[in-house]
Residue frames relative to the residue before (quaternion, step in Angstrom):
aa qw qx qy qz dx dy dz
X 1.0000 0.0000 0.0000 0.0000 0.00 0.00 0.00
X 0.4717 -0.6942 0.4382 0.3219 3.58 -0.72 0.83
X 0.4789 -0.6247 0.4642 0.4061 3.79 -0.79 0.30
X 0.6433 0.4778 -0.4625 0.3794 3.72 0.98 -0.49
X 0.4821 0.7736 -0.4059 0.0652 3.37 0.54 -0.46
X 0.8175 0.2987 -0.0983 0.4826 3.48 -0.09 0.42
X 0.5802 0.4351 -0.3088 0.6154 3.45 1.69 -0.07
X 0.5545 -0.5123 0.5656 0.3319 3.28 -1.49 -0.24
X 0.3826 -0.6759 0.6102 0.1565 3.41 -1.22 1.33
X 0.1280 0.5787 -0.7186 -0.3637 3.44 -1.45 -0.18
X 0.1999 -0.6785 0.7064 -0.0255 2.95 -2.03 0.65
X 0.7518 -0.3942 0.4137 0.3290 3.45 -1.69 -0.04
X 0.4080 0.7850 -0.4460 -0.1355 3.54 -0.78 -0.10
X 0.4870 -0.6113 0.4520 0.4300 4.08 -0.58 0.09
X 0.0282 0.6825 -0.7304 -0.0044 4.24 0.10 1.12
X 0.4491 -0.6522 0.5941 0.1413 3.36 -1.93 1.19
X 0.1122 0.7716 -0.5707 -0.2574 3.44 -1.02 -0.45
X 0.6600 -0.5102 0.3199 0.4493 3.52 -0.98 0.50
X 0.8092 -0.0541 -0.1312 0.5702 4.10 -0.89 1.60
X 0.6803 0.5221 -0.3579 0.3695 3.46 0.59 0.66
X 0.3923 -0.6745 0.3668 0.5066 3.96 -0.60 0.23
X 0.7521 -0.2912 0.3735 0.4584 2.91 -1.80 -0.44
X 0.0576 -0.8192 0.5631 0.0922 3.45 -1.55 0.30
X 0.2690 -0.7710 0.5234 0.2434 3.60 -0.22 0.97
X 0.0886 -0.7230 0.6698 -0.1440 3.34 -0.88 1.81
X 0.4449 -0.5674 0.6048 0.3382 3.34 -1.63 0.64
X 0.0778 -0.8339 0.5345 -0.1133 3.46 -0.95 0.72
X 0.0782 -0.8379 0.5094 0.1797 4.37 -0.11 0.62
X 0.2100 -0.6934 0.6866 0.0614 3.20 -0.93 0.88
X 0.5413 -0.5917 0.5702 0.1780 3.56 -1.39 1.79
X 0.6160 -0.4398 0.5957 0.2688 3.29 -1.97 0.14
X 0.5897 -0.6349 0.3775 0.3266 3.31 -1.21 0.94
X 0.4077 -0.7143 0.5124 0.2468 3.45 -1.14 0.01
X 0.7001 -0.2486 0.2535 0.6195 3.34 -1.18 -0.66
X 0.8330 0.3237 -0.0502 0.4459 3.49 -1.39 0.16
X 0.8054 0.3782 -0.2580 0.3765 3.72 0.81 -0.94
X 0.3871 -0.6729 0.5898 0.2223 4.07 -0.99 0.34
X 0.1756 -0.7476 0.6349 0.0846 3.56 -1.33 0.63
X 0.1919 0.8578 -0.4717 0.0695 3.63 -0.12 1.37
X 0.5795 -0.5308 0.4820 0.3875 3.37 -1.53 0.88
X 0.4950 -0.6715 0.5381 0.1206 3.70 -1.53 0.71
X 0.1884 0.8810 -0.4194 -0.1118 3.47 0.47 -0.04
X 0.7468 -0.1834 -0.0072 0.6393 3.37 1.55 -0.21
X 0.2479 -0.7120 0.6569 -0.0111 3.18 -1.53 1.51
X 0.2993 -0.6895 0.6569 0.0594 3.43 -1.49 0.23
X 0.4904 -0.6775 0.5059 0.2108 3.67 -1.51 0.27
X 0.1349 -0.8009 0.5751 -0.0977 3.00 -1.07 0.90
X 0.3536 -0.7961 0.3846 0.3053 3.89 -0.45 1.01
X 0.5472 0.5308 -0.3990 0.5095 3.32 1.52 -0.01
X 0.5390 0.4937 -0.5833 0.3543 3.93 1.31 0.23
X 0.6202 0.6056 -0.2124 0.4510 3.99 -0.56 0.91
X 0.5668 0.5421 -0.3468 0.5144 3.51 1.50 -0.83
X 0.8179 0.5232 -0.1837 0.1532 3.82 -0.49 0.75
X 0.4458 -0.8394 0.2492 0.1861 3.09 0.33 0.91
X 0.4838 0.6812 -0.2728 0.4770 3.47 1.77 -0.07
X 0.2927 0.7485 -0.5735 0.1587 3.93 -0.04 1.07
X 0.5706 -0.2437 -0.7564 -0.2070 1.17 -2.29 1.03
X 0.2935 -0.7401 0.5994 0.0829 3.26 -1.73 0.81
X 0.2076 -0.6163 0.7257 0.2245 3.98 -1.68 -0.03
X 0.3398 -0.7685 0.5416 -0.0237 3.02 -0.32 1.72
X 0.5471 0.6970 -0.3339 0.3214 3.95 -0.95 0.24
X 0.1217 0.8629 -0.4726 0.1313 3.52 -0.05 1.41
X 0.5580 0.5119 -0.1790 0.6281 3.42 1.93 0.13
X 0.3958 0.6532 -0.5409 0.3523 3.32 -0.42 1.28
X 0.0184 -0.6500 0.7373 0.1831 3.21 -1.80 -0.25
X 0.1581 -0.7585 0.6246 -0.0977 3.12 -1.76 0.81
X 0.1270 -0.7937 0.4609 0.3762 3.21 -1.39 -0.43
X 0.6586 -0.4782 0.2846 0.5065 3.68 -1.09 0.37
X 0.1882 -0.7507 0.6293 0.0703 3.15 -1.19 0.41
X 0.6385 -0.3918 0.0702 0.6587 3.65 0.93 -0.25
X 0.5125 -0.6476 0.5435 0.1503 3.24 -1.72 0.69
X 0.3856 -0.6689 0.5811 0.2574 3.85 -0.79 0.03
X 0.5263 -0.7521 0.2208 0.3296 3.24 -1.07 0.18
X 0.7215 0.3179 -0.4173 0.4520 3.54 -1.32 0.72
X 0.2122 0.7035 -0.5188 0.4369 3.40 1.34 1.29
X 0.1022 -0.7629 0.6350 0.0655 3.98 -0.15 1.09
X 0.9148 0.3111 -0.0786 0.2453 3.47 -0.22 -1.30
X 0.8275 -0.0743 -0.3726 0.4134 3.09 1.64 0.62
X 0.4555 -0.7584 0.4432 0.1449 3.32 -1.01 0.45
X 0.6767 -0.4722 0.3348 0.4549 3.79 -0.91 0.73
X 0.6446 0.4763 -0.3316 0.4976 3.54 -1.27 0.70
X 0.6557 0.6191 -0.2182 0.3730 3.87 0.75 -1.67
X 0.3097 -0.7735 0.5113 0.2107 4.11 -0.52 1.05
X 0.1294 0.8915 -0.4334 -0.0255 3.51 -0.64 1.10
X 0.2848 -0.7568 0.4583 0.3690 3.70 -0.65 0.32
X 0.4118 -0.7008 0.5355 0.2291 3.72 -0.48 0.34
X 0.0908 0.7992 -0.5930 -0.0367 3.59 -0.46 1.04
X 0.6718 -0.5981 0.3360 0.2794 3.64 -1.35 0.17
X 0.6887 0.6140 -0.1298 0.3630 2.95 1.66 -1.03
X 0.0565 -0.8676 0.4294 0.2443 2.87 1.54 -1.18
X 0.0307 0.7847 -0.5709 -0.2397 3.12 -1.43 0.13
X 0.4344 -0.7905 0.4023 0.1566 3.63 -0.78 0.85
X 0.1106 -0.8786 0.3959 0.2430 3.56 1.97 -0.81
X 0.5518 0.4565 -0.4005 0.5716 3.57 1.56 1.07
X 0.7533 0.4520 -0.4146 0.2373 3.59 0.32 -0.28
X 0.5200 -0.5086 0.3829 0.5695 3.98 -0.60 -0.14
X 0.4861 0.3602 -0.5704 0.5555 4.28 0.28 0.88
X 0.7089 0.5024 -0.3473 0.3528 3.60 0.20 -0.72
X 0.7218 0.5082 -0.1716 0.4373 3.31 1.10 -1.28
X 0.7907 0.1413 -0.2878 0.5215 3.41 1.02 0.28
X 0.8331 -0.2635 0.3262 0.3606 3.39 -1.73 0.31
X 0.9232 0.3321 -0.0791 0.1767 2.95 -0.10 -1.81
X 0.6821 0.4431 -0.1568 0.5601 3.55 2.34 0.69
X 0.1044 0.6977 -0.7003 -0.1092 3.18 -0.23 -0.01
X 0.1920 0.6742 -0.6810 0.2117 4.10 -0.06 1.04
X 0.1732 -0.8012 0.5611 0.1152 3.66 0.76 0.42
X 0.2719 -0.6711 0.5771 0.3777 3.94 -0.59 0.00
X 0.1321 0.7825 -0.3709 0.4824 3.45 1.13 0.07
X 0.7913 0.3724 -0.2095 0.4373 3.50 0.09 -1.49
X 0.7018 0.5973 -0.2143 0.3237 3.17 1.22 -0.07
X 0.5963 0.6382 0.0058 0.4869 3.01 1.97 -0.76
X 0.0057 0.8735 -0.4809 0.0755 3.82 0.35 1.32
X 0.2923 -0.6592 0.6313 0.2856 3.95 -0.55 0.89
X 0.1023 0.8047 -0.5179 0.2718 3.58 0.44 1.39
X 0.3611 0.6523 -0.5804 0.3276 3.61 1.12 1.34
X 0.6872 -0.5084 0.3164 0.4113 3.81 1.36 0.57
X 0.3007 -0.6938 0.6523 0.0522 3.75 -1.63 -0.01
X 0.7776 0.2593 -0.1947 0.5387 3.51 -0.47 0.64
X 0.6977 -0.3834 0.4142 0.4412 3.53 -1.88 -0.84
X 0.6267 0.1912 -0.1574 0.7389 3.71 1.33 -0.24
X 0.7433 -0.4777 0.4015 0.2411 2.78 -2.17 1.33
X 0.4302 0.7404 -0.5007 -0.1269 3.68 -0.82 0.39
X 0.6587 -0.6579 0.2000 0.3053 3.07 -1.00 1.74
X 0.4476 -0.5857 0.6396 0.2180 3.84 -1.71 1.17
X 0.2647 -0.6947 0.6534 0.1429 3.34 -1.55 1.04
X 0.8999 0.0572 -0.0565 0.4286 3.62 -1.25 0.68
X 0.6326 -0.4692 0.3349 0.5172 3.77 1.40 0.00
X 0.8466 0.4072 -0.0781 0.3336 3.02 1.14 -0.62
X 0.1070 -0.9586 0.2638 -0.0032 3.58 0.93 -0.37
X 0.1133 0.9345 -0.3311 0.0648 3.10 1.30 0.88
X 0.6343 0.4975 -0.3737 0.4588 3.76 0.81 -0.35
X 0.4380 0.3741 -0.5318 0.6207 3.49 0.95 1.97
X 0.7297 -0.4490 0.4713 0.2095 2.74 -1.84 1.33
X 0.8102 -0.0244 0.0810 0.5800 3.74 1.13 -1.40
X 0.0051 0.8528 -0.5191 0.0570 3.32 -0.24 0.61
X 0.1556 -0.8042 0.5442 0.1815 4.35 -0.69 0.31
X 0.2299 -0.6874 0.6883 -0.0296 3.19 -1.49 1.38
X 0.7182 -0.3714 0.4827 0.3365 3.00 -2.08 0.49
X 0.5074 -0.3900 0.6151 0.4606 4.12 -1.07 -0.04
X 0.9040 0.3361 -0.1373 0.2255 2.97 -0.20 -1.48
X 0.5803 0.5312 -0.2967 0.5412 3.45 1.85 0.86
X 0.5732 0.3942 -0.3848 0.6067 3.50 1.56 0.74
X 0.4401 -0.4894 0.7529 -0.0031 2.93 -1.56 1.16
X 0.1873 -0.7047 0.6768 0.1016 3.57 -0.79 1.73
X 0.1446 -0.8203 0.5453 0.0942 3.90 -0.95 0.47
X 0.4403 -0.7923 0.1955 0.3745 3.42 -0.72 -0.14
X 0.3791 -0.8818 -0.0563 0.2750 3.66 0.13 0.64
X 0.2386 0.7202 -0.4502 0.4708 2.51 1.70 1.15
X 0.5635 0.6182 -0.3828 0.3922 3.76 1.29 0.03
X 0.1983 -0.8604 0.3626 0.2981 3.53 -0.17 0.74
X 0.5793 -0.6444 0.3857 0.3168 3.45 -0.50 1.58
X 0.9271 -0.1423 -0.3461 -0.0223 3.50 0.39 -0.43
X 0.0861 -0.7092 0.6063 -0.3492 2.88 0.36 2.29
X 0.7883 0.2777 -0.1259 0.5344 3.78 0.09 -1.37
X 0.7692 0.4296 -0.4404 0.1726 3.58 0.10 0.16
X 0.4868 0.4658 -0.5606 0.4815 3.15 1.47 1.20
X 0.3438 0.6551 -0.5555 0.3796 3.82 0.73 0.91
X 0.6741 0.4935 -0.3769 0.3999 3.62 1.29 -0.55
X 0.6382 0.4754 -0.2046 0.5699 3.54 1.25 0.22
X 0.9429 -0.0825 -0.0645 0.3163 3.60 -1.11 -1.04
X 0.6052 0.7065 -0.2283 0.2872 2.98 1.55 -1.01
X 0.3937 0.6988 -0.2391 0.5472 3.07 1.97 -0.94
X 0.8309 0.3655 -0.1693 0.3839 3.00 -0.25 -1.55
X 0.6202 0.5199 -0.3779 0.4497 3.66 0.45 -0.98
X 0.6642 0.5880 -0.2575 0.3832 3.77 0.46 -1.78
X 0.7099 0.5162 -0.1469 0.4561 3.50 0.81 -2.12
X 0.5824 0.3728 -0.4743 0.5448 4.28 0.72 -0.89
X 0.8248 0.2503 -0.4283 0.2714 3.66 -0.08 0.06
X 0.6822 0.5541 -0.2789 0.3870 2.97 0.78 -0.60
X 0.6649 0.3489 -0.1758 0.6366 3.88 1.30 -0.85
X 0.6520 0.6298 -0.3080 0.2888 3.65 1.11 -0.88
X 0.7659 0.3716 0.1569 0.5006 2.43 -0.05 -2.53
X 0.1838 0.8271 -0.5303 0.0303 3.90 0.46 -1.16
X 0.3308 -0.8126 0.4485 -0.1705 3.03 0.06 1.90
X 0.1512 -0.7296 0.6147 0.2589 3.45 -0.44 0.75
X 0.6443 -0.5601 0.3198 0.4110 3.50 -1.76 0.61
X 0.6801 0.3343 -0.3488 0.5515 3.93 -1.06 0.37
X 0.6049 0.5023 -0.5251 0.3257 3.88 0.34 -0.12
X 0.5052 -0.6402 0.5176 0.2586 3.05 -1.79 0.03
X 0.1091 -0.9124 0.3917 -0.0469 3.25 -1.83 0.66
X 0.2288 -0.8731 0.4037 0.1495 3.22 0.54 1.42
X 0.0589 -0.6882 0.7143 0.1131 3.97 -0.63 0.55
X 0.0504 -0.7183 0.6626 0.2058 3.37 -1.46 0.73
X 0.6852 0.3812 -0.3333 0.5235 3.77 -0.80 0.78
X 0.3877 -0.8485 0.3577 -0.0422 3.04 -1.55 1.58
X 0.2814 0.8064 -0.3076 0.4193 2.87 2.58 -0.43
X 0.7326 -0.2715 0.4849 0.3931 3.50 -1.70 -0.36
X 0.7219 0.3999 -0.3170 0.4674 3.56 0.02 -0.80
X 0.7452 0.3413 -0.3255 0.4714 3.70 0.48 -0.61
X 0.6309 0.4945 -0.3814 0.4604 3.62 0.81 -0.09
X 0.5284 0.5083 -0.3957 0.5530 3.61 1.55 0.00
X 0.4860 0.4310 -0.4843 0.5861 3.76 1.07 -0.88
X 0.7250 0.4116 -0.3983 0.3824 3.91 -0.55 -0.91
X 0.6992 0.4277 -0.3489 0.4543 3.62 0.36 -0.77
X 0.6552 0.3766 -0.4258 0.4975 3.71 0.79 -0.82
X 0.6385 0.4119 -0.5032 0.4116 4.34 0.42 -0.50
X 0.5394 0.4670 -0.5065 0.4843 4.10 0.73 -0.26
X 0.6452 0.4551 -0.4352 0.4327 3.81 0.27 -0.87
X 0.6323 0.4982 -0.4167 0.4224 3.91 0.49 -1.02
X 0.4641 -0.4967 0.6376 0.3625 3.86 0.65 -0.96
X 0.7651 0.4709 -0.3715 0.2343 3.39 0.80 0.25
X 0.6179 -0.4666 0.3292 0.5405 4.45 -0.24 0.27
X 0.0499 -0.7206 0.6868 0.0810 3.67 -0.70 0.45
X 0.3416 -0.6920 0.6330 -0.0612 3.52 -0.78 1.46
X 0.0018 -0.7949 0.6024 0.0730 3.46 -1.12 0.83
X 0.7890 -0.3680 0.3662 0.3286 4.04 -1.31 1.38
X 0.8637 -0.1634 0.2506 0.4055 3.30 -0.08 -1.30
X 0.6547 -0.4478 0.2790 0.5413 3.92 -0.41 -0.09
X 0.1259 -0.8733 0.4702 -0.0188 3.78 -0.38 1.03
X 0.8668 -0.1004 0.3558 0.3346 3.44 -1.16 -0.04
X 0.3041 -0.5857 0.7419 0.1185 3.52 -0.61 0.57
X 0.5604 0.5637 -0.3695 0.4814 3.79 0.48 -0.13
X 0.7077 0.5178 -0.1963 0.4388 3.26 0.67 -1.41
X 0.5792 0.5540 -0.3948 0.4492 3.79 0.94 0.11
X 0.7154 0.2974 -0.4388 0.4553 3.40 0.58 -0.95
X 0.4656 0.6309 -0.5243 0.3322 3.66 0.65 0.25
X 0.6929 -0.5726 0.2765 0.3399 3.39 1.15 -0.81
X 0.2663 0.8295 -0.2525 0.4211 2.63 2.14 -0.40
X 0.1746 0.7414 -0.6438 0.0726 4.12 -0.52 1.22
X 0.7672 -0.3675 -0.2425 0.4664 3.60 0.47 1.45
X 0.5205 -0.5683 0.5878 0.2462 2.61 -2.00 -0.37
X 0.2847 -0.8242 0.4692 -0.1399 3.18 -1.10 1.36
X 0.2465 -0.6618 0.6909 0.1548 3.60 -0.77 0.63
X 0.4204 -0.6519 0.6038 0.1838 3.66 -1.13 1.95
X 0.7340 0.4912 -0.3848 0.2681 3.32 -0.10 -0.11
X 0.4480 0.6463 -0.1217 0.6056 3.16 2.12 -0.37
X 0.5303 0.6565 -0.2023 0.4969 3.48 1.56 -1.08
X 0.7207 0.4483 -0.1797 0.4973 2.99 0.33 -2.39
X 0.7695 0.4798 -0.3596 0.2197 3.91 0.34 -0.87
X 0.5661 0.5410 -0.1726 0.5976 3.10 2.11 -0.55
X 0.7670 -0.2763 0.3005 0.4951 4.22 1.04 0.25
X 0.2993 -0.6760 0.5753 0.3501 3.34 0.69 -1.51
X 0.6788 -0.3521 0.5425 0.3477 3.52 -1.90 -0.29
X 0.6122 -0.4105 0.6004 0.3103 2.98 -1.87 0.75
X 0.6805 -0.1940 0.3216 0.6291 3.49 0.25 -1.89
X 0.2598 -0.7738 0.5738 0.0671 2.81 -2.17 0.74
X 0.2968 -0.8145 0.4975 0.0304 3.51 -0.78 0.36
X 0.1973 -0.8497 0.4869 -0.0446 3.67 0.05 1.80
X 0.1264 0.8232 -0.5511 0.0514 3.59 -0.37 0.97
X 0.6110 0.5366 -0.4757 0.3352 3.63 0.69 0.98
X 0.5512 -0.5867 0.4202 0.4188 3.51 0.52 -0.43
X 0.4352 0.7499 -0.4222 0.2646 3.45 1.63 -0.85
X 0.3909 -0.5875 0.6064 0.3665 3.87 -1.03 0.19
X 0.6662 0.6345 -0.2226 0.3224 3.35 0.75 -1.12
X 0.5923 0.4726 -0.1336 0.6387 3.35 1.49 -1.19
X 0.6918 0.4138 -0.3209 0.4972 3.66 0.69 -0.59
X 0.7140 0.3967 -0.3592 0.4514 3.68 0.84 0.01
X 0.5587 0.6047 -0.3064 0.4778 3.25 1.60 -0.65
X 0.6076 0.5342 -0.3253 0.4895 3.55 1.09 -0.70
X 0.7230 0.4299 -0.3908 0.3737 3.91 0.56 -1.10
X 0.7546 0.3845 -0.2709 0.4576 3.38 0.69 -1.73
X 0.5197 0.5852 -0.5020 0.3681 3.99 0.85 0.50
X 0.4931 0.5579 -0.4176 0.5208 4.00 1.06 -0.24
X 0.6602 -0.5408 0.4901 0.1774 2.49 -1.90 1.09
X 0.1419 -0.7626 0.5453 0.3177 4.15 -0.32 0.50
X 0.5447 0.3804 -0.5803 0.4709 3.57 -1.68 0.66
X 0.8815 -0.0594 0.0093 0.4684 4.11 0.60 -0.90
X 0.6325 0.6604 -0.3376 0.2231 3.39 0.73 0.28
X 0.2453 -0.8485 0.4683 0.0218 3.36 -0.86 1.39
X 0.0609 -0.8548 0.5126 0.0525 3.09 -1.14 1.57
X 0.2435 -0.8062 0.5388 -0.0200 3.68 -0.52 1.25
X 0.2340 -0.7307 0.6397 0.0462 3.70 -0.44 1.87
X 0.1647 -0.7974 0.5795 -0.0355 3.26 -0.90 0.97
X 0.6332 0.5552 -0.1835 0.5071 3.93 1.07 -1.05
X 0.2728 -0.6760 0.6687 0.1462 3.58 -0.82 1.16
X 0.2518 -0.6075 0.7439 0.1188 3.76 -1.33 2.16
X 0.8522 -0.2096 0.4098 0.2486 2.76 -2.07 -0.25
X 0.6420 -0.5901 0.4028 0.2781 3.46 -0.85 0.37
X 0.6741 0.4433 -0.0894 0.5839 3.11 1.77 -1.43
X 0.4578 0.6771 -0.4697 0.3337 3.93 1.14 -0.28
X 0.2959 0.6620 -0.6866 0.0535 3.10 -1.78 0.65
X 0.0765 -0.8320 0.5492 -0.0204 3.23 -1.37 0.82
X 0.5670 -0.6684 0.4690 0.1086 3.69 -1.36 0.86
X 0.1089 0.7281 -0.6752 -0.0465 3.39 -0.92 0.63
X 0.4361 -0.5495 0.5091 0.4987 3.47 -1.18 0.03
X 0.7346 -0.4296 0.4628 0.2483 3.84 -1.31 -0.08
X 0.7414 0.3178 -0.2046 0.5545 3.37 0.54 -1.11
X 0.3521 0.5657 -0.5149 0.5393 3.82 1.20 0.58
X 0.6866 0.4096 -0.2635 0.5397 3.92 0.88 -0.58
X 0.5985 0.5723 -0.2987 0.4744 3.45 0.75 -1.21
X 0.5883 0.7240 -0.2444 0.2647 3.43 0.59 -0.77
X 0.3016 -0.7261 0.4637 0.4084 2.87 1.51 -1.40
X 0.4601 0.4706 -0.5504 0.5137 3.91 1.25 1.09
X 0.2321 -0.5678 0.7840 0.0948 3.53 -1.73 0.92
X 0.3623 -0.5964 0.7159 -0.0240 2.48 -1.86 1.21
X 0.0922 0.7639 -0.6383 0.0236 4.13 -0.37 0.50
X 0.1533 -0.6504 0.7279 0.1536 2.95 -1.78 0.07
X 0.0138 -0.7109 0.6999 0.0679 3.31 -1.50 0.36
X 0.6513 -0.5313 0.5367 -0.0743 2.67 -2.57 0.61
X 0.7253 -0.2037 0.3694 0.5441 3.49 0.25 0.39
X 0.6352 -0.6232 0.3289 0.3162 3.27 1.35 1.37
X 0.5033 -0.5850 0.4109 0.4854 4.14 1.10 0.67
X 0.5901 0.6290 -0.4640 0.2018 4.36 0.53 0.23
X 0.4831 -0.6188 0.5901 0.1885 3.05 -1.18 0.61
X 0.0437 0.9029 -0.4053 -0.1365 3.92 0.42 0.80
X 0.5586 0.4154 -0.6033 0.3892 3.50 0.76 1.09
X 0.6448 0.5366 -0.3035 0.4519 3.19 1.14 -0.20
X 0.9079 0.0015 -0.0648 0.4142 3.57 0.83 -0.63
X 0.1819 -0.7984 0.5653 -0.0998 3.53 0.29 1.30
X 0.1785 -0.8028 0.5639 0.0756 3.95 -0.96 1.43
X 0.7938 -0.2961 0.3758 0.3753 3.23 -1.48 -0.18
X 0.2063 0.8431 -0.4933 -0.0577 3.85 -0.89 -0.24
X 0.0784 -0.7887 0.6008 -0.1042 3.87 -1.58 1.10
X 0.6235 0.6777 -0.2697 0.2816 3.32 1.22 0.21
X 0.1228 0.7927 -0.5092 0.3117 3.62 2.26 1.05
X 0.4191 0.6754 -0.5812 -0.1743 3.57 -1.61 0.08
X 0.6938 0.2191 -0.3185 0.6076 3.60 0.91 0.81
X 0.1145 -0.7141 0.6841 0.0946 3.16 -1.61 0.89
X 0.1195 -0.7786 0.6087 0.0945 3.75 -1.18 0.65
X 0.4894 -0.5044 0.5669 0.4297 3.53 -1.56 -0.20
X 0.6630 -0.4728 0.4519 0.3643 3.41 -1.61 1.08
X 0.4428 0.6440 -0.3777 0.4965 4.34 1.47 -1.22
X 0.8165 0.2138 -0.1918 0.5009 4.15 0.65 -1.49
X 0.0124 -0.7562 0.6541 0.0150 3.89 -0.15 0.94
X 0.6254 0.6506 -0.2004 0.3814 3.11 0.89 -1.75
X 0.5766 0.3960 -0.3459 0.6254 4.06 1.02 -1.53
X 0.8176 0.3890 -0.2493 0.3437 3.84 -0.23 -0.65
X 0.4156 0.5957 -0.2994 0.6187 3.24 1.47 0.38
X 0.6523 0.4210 -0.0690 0.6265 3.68 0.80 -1.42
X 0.5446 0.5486 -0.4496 0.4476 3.82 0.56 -0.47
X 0.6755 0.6071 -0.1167 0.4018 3.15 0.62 -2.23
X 0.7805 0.3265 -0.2039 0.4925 3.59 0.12 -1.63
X 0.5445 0.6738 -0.3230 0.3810 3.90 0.89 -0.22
X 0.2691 -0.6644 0.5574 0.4189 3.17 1.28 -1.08
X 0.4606 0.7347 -0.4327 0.2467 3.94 0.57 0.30
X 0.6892 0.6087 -0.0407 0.3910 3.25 1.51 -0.97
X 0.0108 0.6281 -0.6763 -0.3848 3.46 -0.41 -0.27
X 0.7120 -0.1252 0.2048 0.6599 3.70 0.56 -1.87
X 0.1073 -0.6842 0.7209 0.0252 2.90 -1.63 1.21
X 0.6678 -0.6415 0.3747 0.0451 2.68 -1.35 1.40
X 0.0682 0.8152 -0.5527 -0.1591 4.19 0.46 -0.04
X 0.3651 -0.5881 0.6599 0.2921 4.13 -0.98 1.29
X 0.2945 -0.7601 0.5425 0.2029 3.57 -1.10 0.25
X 0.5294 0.4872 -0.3149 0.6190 3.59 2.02 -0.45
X 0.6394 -0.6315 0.3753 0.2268 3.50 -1.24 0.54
């Protein structure tokens, strides 16, 4: 039995404050509770949705892997020692999203270990809170893995890679030989591109892209508006958050069968217009979640690493990301 169990750890972590950078602060994280897991961080990643919120201070971080460190009680399925990836969504495999196919809205998603960090309250992000050294989650928001996987490689599966890979594949689901417009150049849209090459189907890219974006599959790049004059797309696949791009994606599908799938988290304050008969037509418009997975239940494949920093360089890997330099960068959590 570890000696920390049951006490309170201090530990490293990255607290935010409102127009300011990150700062690595000592910080104690409590013993799990009922229901909740305490795990070691060993490596986190970036995410454009780390930052969205007006709630400070915060410990930003929804992309990681770790390992258990102790468990709380009426924890069954895992146990200290056990490799896990922390996801936001969670899944609980009791609620009515859980109980069927056709969701994976976990109620979970609703549910923050939001009892604070340190000597003053500071606020948990997504349930999860990875840019700490240690940090406690719901059970039912880790994703046991195996541990012969190396954590960091797979622990940006608990985030974009998912999501990008899953809107096409669970979303959009392309038949082979169709087409596919992806809008966004980040990781997540190169998972949409990698998941239309896996269907058998053309993955199509927004605008000129990456030299990256080929070995994804990607055989060109296209102005939608050019598309629309030529029929349109089979399906498309929005990965920026942009309103603009999110309209540019629907009214780019082909009408009688074309499926658009919004994928990028807008502003809080976004909203956009379409005319109706854009529906009438016979194009769907979808959204999705964490790419329609279920992430204790279904955990993909992944290749989409190209910078690694010390836990000391959040801030450079932060600047990597918001540059456009990055797909994922990797953050060591040990010094």
């Amino acid at each position: 039995m570890s000696s920390t169990q049951g006490h309170a750890i201090r530990c490293k972590a990255a607290a935010w404050e409102a127009g300011k950078p990150l700062v690595i602060e000592e910080v104690e994280v409590a013993p799990p509770q009922k229901k909740e897991v305490r795990i070691n961080i060993l490596f986190t990643s970036l995410c454009h949705t780390d930052g969205q919120t007006p709630l400070f201070p915060r410990i930003f971080g929804h992309e990681a892997g770790g390992i258990v460190e102790s468990v709380g009680e009426g924890v069954t399925e895992l146990q200290p020692g056990d490799h896990v990836l922390p996801i936001f969504t969670g899944e609980c495999k009791q609620c009515r999203h859980c109980q069927t196919a056709e969701s994976n809205m976990c109620d979970l998603l609703r549910i923050n270990t939001d009892r604070g960090m340190g000597g003053q309250p500071i606020y948990h992000f997504l349930g999860t809170s990875t840019f700490s050294e240690y940090t406690v989650v719901h059970e039912g928001c880790l994703a046991k893995i195996n541990p012969e996987a190396p954590l960091e490689t797979v622990c940006i599966l608990s985030c974009g890679i998912s999501t990008g890979l899953g809107a096409t594949l669970n979303v959009a689901k392309p038949t082979a030989g169709s087409t596919v417009a992806v809008f966004g150049l980040g990781a997540v849209g190169l998972a949409a591109a990698e998941g239309a090459r896996l269907s058998g189907a053309l993955p199509l890219r927004r605008r000129l892209a990456l030299e990256t974006s080929k070995k994804f599959g990607v055989t060109d790049f296209v102005n939608p508006k050019h598309v629309q004059q030529k029929g349109g797309v089979d399906r498309s696949i929005e990965c920026t958050g942009n309103v603009k791009a999110m309209i540019s994606a629907f009214e780019c599908v082909h009408d009688g069968r074309g499926v658009a799938v919004l994928v990028g988290v807008p502003n809080k304050s976004d909203a956009f217009s379409n005319h109706p008969l854009k529906l009438l037509s016979e194009r769907t418009l979808k959204g999705t979640f964490f790419g329609n997975y279920k992430p204790r239940s279904d955990i993909p494949s992944v290749k989409f690493i190209t910078h690694r920093v010390r836990f000391s360089q959040i801030n450079d890997a932060f600047d990597y990301m918001l540059r456009g330099e990055s797909l994922r960068c990797i953050i060591a959590m040990d010094s």
